[in-house]
C-alpha positions in Angstrom: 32.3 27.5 5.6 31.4 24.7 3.1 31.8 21.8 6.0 29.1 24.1 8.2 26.7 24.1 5.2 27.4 20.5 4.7 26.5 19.3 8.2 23.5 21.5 7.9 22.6 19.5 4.9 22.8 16.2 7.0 20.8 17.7 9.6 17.9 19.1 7.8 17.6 16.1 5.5 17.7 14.0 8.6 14.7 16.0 10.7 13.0 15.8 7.0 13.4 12.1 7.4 12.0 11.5 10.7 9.1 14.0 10.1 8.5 11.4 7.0 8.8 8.7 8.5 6.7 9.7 12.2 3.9 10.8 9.6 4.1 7.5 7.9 3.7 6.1 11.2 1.2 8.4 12.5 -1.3 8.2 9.2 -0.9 3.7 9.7 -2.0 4.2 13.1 -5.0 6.2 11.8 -5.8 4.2 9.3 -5.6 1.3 11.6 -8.0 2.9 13.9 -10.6 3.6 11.3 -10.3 -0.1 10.2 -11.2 -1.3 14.1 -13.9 1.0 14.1 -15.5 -0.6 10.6 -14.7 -4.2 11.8 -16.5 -3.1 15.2 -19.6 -1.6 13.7 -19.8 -4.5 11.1 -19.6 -6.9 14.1 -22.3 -5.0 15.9 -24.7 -4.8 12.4 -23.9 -9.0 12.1 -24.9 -9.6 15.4 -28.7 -7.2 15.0 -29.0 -9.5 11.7 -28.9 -12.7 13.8 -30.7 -11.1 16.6 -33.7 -10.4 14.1 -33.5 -13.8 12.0 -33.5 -15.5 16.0 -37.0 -13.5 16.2 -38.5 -14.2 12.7 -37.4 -18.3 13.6 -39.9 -17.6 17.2 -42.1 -15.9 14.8 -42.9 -18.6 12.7 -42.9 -21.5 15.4 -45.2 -19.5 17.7 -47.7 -20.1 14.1 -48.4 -16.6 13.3 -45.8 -16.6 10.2 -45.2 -19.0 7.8 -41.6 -20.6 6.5 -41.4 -19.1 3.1 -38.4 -16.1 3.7 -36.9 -17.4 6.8 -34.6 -19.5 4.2 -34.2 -17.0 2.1 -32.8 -14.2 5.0 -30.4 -17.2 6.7 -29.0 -17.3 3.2 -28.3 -13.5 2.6 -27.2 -12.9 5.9 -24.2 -16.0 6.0 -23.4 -14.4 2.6 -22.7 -11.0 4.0 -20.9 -12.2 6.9 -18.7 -14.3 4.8 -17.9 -11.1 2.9 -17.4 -9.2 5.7 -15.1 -11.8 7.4 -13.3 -11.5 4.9 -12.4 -7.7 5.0 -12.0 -8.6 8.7 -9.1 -10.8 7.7 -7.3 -8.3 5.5 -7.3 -5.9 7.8 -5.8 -8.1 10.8 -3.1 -9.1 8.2 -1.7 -5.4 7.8 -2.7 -4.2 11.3 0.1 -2.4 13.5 -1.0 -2.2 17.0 -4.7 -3.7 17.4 -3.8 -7.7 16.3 -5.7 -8.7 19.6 -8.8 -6.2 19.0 -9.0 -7.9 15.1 -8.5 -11.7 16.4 -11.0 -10.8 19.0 -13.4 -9.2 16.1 -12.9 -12.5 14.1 -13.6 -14.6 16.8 -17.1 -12.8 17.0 -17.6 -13.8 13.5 -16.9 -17.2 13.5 -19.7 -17.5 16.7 -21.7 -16.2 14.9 -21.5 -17.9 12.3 -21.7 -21.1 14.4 -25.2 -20.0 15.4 -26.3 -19.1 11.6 -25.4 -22.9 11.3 -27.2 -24.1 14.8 -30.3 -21.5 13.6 -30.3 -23.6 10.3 -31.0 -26.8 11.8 -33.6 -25.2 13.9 -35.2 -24.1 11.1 -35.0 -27.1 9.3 -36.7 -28.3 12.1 -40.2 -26.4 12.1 -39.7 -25.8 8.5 -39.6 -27.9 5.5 -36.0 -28.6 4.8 -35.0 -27.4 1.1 -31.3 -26.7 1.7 -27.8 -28.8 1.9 -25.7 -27.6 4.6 -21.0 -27.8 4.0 -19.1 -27.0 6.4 -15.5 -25.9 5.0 -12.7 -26.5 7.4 -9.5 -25.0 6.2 -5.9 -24.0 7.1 -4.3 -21.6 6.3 -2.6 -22.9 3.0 -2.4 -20.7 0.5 -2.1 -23.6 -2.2 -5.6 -24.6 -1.0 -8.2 -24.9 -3.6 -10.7 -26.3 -2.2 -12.9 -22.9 -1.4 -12.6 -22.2 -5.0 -14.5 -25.3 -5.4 -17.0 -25.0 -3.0 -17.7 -20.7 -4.6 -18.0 -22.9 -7.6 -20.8 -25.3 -5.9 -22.4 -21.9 -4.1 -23.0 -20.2 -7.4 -24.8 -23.5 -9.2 -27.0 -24.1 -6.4 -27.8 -20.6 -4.9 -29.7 -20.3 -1.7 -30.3 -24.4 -2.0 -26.3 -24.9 -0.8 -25.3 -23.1 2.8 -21.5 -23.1 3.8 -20.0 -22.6 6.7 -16.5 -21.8 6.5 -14.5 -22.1 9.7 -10.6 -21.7 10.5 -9.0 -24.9 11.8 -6.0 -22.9 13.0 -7.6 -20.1 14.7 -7.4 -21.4 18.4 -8.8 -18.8 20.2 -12.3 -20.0 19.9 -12.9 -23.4 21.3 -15.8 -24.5 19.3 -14.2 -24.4 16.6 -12.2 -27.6 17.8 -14.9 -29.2 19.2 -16.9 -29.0 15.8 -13.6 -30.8 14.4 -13.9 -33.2 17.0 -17.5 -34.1 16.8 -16.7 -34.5 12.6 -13.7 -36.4 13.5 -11.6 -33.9 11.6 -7.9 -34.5 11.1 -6.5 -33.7 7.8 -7.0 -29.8 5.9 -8.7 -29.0 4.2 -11.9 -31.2 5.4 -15.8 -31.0 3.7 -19.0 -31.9 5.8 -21.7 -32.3 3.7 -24.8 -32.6 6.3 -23.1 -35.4 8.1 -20.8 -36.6 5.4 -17.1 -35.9 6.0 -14.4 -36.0 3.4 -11.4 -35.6 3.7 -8.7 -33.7 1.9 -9.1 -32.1 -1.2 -12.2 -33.1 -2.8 -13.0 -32.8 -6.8 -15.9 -30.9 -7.8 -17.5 -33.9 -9.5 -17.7 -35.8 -5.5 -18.9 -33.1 -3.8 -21.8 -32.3 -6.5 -22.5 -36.3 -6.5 -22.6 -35.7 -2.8 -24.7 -32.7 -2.5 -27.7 -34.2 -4.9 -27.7 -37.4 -3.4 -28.6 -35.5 0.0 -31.3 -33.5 -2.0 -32.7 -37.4 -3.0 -33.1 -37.4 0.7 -35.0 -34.9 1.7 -38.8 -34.3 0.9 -38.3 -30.8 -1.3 -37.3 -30.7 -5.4 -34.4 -32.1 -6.4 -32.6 -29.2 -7.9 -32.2 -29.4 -12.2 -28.4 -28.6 -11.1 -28.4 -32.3 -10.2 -28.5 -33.3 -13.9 -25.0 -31.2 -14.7 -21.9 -31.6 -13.8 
């Protein structure tokens, strides 16, 4: 009698284990879902924002507008998507089943993001410039400091500093490489500031000589951030 109730035991605590366990399973997969499904409708609400900066950019070199915002929104929206790209990347990190669908999701966000940065020089050209433009290529070292550096940079200057982040090891979008190759990039992580490259890690004091020596360049107010270090 006591070895029946044993094995009865082993079974239920077993079937209790794989219920556990299949709803563990079963509540990642929703999960995982629900995180596509954000990533997706982010991706879609990113791609509207550039859709109606694109416009405003028409709007202003048909004559009818003037320059004044179109700055201002390229600035918030790269902001945002940075943010966003973010979340994108935590959730590929601890995805089950849907790696592909979030590497295919990220690559979205980096083309975009290329076109913020192609929009900016277009803007820059019917509009008075008044903004530096770094472009942050990085690996994916975890000892790497150098975005610290350049939140640092972001936060002094405000909507005067635009960077562009992009992922030297992500090969599934090629323009990606051919950026590094155009900037002659070899070595992570890498800065281009407007058509200055440095290479490796670069101090804080550099890049801010850097960045207001481009401002000396261009026709608009050389920011009072120039005078600090």
């Amino acid at each position: 009698m006591a070895r029946t109730i044993s094995v009865k035991k082993y079974a239920l605590a077993f079937i209790l284990t794989i219920l556990v366990f299949a709803g563990g399973i079963v509540m990642g997969l929703s999960i995982d879902n629900l995180r596509l499904d954000d990533a997706k409708q982010s991706s879609l609400l990113e791609k509207s924002n550039l859709l109606s900066l694109q416009l405003q950019q028409r709007y202003v070199t048909s004559g009818i507008a003037g320059c004044d915002s179109l700055n201002r929104i390229l600035e918030n929206n790269i902001a945002e998507l940075t943010r966003k790209m973010g979340i994108i990347v935590d959730y590929g990190r601890n995805t089950i089943i849907n790696q592909e669908e979030f590497d295919l999701q990220l690559r979205d966000y980096f083309l975009t993001e290329i076109q913020y940065f192609l929009l900016s020089q277009e803007i820059d050209n019917k509009c008075s410039k008044d903004n530096i433009k770094i472009i942050y290529f990085y690996d994916e070292n975890e000892l790497d400091t150098q975005g610290d550096i350049l939140d640092y940079l972001k936060k002094m200057f405000g909507q005067r500093l635009l960077v562009f982040s992009l992922n030297s090891a992500f090969n599934d979008e090629p323009m990606i490489d051919i950026m590094m190759t155009s900037y002659n990039i070899t070595q992570f992580p890498s800065v281009v500031v407007n058509n200055q490259v440095f290479h490796g890690h670069t101090a804080v004091k550099e890049l801010h000589s850097a960045i207001c020596e481009e401002f000396k360049l261009i026709d608009g107010e050389v920011p009072e951030e120039c005078g600090k270090e």
